[in-house]
C-alpha positions in Angstrom: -8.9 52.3 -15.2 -10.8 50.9 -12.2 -13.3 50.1 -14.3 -11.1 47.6 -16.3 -9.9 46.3 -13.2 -12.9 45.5 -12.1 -13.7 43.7 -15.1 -10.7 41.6 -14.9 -11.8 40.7 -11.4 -14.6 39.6 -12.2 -13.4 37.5 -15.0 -10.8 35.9 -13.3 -13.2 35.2 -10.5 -15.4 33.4 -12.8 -13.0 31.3 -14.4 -11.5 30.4 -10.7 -15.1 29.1 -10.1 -15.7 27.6 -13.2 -12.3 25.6 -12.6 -13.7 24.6 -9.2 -16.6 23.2 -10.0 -15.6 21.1 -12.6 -13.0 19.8 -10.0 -15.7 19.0 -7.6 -17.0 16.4 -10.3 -13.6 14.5 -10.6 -14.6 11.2 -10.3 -11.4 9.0 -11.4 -11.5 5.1 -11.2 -9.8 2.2 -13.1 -10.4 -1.4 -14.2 -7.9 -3.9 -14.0 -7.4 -7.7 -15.2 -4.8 -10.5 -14.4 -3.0 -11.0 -18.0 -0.7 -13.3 -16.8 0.3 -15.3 -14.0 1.0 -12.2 -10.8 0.9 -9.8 -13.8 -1.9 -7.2 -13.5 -2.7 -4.8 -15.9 -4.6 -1.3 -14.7 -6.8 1.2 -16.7 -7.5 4.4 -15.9 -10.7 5.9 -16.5 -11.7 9.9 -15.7 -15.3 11.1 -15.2 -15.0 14.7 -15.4 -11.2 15.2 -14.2 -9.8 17.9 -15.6 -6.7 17.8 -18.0 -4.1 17.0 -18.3 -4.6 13.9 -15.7 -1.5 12.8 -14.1 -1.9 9.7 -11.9 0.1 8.0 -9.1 -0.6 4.5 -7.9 0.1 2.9 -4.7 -0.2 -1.3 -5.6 -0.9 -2.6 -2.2 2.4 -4.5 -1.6 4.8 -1.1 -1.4 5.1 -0.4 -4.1 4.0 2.9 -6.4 3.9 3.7 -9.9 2.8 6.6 -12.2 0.8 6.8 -15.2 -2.4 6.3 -16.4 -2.4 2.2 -17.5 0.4 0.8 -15.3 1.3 -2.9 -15.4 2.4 -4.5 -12.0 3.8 -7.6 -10.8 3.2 -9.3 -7.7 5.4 -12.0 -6.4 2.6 -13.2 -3.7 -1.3 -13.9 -4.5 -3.6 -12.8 -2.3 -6.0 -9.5 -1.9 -4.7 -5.9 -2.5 -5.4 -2.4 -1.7 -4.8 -0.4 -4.8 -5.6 3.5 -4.9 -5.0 6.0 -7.5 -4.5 9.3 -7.3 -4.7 12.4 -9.7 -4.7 16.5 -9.4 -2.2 18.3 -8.4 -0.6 20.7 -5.5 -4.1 22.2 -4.6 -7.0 19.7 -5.2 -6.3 15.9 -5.5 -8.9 12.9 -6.2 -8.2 9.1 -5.0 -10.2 6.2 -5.8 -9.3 2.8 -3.9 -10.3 -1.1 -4.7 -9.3 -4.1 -4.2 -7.6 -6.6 -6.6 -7.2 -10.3 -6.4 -4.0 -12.2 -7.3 -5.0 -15.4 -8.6 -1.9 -17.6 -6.3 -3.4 -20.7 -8.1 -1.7 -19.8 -11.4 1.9 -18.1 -9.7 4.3 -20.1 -11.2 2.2 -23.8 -11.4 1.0 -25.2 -14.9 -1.2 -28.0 -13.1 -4.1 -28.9 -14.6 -6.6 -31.5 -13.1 -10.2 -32.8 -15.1 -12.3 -35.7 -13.8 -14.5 -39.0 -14.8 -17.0 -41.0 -13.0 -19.2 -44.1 -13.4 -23.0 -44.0 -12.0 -23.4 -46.5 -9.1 -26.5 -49.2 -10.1 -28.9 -47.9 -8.0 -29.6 -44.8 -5.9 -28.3 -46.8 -2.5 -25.8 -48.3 -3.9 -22.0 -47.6 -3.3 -20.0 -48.7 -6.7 -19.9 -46.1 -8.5 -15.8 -44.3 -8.9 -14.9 -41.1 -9.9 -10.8 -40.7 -11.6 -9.0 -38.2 -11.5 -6.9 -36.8 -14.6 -4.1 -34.0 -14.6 -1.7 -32.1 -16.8 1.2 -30.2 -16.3 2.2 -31.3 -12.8 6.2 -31.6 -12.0 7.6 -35.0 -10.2 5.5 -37.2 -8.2 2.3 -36.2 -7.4 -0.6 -36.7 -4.1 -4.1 -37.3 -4.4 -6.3 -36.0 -1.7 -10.0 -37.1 -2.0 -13.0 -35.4 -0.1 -14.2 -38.8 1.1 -10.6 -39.4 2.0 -11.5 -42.8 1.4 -8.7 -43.1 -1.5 -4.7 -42.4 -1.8 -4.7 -42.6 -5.7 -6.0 -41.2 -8.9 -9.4 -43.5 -8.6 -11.6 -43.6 -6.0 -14.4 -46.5 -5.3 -17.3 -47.3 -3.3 -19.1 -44.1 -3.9 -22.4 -43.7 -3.9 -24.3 -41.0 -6.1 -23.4 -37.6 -4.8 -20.3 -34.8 -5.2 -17.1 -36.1 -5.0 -13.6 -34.0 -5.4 -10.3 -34.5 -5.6 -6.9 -32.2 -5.1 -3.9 -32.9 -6.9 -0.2 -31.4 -5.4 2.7 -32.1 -7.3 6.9 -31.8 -6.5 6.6 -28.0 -6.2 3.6 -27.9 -4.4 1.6 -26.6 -7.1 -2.2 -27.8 -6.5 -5.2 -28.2 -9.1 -8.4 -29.7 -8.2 -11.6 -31.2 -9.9 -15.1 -31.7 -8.3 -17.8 -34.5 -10.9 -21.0 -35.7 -9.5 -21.6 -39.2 -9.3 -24.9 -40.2 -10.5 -26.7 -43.3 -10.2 -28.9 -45.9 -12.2 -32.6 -45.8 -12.0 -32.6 -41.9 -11.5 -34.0 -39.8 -14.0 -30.6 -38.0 -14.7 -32.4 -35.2 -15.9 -32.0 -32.4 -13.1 -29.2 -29.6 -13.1 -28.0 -26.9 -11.2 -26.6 -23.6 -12.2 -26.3 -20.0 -11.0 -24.9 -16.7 -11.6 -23.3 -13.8 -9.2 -23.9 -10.2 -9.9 -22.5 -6.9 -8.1 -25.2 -4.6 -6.7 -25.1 -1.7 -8.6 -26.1 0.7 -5.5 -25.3 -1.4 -2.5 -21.0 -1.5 -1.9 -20.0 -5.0 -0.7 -23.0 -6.6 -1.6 -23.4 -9.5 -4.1 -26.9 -11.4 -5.2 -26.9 -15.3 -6.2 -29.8 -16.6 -9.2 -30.0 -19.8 -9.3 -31.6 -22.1 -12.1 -33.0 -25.3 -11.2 -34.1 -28.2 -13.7 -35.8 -31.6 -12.3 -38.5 -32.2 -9.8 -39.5 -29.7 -7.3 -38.8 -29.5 -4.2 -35.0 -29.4 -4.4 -32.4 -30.0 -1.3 -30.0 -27.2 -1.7 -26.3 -27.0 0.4 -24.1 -24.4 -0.6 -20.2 -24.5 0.0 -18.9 -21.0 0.5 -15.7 -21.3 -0.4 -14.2 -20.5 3.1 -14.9 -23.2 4.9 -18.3 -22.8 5.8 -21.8 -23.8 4.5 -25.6 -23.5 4.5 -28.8 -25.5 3.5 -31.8 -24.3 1.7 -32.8 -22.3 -1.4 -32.2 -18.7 -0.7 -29.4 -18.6 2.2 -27.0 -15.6 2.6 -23.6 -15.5 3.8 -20.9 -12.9 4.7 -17.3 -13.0 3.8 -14.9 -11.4 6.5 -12.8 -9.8 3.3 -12.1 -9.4 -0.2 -10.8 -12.5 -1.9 -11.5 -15.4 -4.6 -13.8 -17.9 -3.5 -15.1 -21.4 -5.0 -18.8 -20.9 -4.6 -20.8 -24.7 -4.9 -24.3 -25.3 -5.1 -25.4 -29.0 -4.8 -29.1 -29.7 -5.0 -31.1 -33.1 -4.4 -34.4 -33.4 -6.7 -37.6 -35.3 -5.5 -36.9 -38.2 -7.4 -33.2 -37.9 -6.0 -31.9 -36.8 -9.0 -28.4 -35.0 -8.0 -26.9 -32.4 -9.7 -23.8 -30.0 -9.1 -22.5 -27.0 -9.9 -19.4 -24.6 -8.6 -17.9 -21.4 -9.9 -15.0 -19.6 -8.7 -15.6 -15.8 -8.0 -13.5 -13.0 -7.0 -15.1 -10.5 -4.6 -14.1 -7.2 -4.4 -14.3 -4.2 -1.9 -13.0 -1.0 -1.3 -10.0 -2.0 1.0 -8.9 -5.4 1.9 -11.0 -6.2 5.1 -13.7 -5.6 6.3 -17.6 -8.0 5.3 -18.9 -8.6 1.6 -22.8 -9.7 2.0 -23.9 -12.8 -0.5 -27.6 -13.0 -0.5 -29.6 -16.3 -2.4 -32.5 -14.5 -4.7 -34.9 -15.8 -6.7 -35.1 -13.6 -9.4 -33.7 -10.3 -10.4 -36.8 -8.0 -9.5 -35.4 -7.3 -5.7 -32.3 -5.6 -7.1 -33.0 -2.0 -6.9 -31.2 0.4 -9.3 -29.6 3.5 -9.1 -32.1 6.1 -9.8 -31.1 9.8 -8.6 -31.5 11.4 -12.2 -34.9 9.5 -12.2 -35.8 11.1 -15.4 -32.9 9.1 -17.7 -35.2 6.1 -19.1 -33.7 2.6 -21.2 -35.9 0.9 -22.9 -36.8 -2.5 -23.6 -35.4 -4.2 -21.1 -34.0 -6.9 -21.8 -32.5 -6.1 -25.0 -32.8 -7.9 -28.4 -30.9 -6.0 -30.4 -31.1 -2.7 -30.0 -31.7 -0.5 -26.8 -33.2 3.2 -26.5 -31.6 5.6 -24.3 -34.3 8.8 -23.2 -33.1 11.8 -21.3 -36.6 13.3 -20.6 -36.2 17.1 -20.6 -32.3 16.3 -19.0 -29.8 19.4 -19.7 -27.6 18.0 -21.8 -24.0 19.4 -21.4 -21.7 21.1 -23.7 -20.0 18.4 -25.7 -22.7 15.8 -24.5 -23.5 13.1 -21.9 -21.1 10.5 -21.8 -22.8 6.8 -21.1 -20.4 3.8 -20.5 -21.4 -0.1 -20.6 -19.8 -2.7 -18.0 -19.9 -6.4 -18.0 -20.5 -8.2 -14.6 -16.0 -7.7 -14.2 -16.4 -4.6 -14.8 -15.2 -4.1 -17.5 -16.2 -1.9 -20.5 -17.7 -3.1 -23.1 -19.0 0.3 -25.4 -19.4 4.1 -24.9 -21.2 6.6 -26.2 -22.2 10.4 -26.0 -25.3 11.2 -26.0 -26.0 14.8 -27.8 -29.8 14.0 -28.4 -32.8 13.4 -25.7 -33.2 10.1 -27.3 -30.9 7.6 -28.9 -31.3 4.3 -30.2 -28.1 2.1 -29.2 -27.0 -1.3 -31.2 -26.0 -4.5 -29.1 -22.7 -4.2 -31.4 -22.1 -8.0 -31.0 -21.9 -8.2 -27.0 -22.8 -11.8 -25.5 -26.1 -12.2 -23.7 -25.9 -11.6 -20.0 -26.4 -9.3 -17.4 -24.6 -5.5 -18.2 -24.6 -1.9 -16.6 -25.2 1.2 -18.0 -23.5 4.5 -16.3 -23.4 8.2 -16.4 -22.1 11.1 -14.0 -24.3 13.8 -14.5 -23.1 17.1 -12.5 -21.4 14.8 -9.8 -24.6 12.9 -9.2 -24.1 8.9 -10.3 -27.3 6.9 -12.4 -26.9 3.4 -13.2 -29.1 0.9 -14.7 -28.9 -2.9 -14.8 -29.5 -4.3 -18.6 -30.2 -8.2 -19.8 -29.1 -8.8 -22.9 -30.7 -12.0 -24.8 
């Protein structure tokens, strides 16, 4: 008889410690996405938690929900601290971000484009730049960045960045941003860029920009909160999360001027604190997550078709599971690996910059892949 109780012990000791462990790797997060004006839809997504997962969800403005893909509405834009949290009475697992509430689009249908007309010679100052908008309610304002005009068309201008904000009855505002260019320049210089998340680094953004004309170029970047640098590769810190125009305007050495702004929203783990924006020149300083070193993906940047190698990696009971992620973060495919090595189709995905990700016995491997 003691023997048998012994036994039992023992087995019910194991599975206590089996339970634990796989506890220990509980890794919940979620992704989320703005479908409609203050409307935010949430996804859960479980690395490891065990089942079944209930989930509670504070929204940052008060407000809870339960769960696993709650929609919320928020009635102010602005940054929030969302957390989720799943387990139960003895062990419990919370993963925070922060969202952005687009405030631009609460409410306002206000649209605004615009037009220009060179100027006749790089000096010269006759070039305009008009302003077009739809959806605005009642009378509307013009406000111009050379404040030099009270209406929908502003004059004088010489070649350069010009923008104008349009506010209607209801306050609702939309703006547009043109380059003015001018006769007698080549016209044949342009300015583009691209924002990626640092797969290892938390808070942490890198800037690529792509430069056509003549080199050297005279680079000034707007931040989008109020402040600004000069130069090719500056870096800037944000004081919190939040959505932010970013502008890059650069001067060629025949003068050429081109333009280009994006609007990005940048995203931490609570709703204050710095975000870091460093100017690269290339991808090849962006280190990426490497504890399981021996996981190798291969070629790099993919055509077509990518292969996945585990190298010798234990592979666990039911497999490895690998997820894709766009730039939003958002997933774009999944798979399970059962084999060391696995040969993985495109499936249709756009080019651009993507993340591969695992969770191997709580430790996290990541790899940055360019599609083209």
């Amino acid at each position: 008889m003691k023997k048998i109780t012994f036994l039992f012990y023992t087995l019910f000791l194991s599975m206590l410690l089996s339970a634990n462990s796989l506890s220990a790797q509980c890794v919940p997060s979620f992704t989320w996405s703005e479908t409609s004006a203050g409307v935010i839809s949430f996804v859960f997504a479980s690395n490891n938690c065990p089942a079944p997962v209930n989930a509670v969800w504070t929204m940052g403005d008060g407000s809870s929900a339960t769960g696993l893909n709650p929609v919320h509405t928020y009635t102010s834009s602005g940054a929030y601290a969302v957390c989720c949290i799943v387990g139960d009475s003895v062990n419990q697992y919370t993963f925070c971000d922060s969202i952005y509430v687009n405030g631009g689009a609460l409410g306002c249908t206000i649209a605004a484009t615009m037009s220009t007309t060179p100027a006749s010679c790089p000096a010269c100052m006759d070039g305009t730049a008009t302003v077009s908008f739809t959806g605005a309610v009642g009378n509307v304002t013009f406000s111009w960045s050379d404040s030099s005009s009270s209406g929908a068309t502003d004059f004088h201008l010489a070649s350069g960045t010009v923008s104008c904000c349009v506010t209607d009855a209801n306050g609702c505002t939309a703006c547009a941003d043109a380059t003015v260019g001018a006769q007698g320049n080549s016209n044949s210089c342009s300015a583009d860029f691209s924002l990626v998340a640092d797969s290892l680094t938390a808070h942490t953004y890198w800037i690529i920009p792509v430069l056509t004309g003549t080199a050297p170029f005279t680079c000034t970047w707007s931040w989008g909160d109020g402040a600004s640098s000069t130069g090719m590769y500056p870096t800037h810190t944000y004081n919190g999360a939040g959505s932010y125009a970013i502008c890059l305007d650069a001067i060629d050495a025949d003068s050429c001027v081109s333009h280009f702004c994006g609007t990005f929203s940048l995203q931490r783990s609570a709703t204050s604190g710095p975000i870091n924006v460093a100017v690269v020149s290339t991808m090849n300083g962006i280190q990426n997550t490497s504890p399981l070193g021996g996981i190798e993906l291969y070629p790099n940047p993919v055509s077509n078709m990518f292969t996945l190698s585990l190298n010798g990696l234990a592979i666990p009971a039911g497999g490895l599971e690998f997820s894709m992620f766009d730039q939003q973060g958002k997933k774009v495919i999944s798979w399970n690996q059962t084999a060391q090595q696995m040969n993985i189709e495109r499936q249709g995905l756009a080019n651009g910059i993507y993340f591969v990700k695992t969770l191997v016995n709580g430790a996290a491997w990541s790899r940055k892949v360019v599609i083209n």
